[in-house]
C-alpha positions as CSV (number, residue, x, y, z in Angstrom):
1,X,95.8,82.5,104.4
2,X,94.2,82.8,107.3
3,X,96.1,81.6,110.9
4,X,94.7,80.7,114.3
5,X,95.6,78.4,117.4
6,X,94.5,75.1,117.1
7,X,94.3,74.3,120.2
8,X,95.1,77.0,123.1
9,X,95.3,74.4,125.7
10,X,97.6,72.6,124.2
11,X,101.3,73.0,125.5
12,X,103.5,70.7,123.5
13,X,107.2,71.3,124.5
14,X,106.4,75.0,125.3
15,X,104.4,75.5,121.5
16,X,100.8,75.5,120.8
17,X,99.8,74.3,117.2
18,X,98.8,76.6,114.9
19,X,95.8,76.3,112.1
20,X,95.9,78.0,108.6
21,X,93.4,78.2,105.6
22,X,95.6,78.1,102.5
23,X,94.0,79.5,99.4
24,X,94.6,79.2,95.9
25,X,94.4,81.2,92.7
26,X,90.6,79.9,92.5
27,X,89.6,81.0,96.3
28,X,89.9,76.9,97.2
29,X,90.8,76.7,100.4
30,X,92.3,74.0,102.7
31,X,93.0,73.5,106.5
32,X,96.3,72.7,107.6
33,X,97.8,72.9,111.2
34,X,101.6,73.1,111.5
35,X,103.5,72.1,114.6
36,X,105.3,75.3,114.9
37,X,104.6,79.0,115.9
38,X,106.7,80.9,113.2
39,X,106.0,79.4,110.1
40,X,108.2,80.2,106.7
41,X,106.3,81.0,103.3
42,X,108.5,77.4,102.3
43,X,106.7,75.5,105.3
44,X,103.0,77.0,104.2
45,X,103.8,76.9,100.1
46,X,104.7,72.8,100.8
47,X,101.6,72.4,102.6
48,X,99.8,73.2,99.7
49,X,101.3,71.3,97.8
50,X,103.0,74.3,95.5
51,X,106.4,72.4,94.2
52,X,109.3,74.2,94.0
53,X,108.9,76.4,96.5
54,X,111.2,78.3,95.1
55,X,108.7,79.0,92.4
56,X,105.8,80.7,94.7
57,X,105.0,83.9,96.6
58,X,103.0,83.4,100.2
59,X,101.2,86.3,101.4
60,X,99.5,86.5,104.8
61,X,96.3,88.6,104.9
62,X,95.7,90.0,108.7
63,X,93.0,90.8,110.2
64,X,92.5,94.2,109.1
65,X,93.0,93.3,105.2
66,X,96.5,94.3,104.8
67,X,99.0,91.5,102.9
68,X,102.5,90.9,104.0
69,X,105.0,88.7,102.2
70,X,106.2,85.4,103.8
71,X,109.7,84.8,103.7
72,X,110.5,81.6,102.6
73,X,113.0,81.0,105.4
């Protein structure tokens, strides 16, 4: 998953929106822009569409390659 501001001149209620690529297993990615600066591994796995939540693990890959685990809250 890969994040970035959507728009840096935006300033909706103090926020700024932020952009993601979501992968999947198959390297099939899709955009997505959520309304909200901290977002959960719950808010990203329902973007994708990956029902129950519950049932998936979101990692975040940084720039510098490392993965870290999304909480889902």
């Amino acid at each position: 998953m890969s994040m970035t501001t959507a728009d840096p001149a935006s300033d909706k209620a103090g926020g700024r929106d932020l952009a993601a690529q979501i992968g999947n297993e198959h390297f099939e990615f899709q955009s997505v822009t959520f309304d909200d600066q901290k977002v959960t591994g719950a808010q990203v796995a329902d973007a994708a569409g990956a029902h129950p939540v519950e049932n998936f693990i979101v990692l975040a890959q940084f720039s510098n390659f490392e993965l870290e685990t999304l909480r889902p809250t």
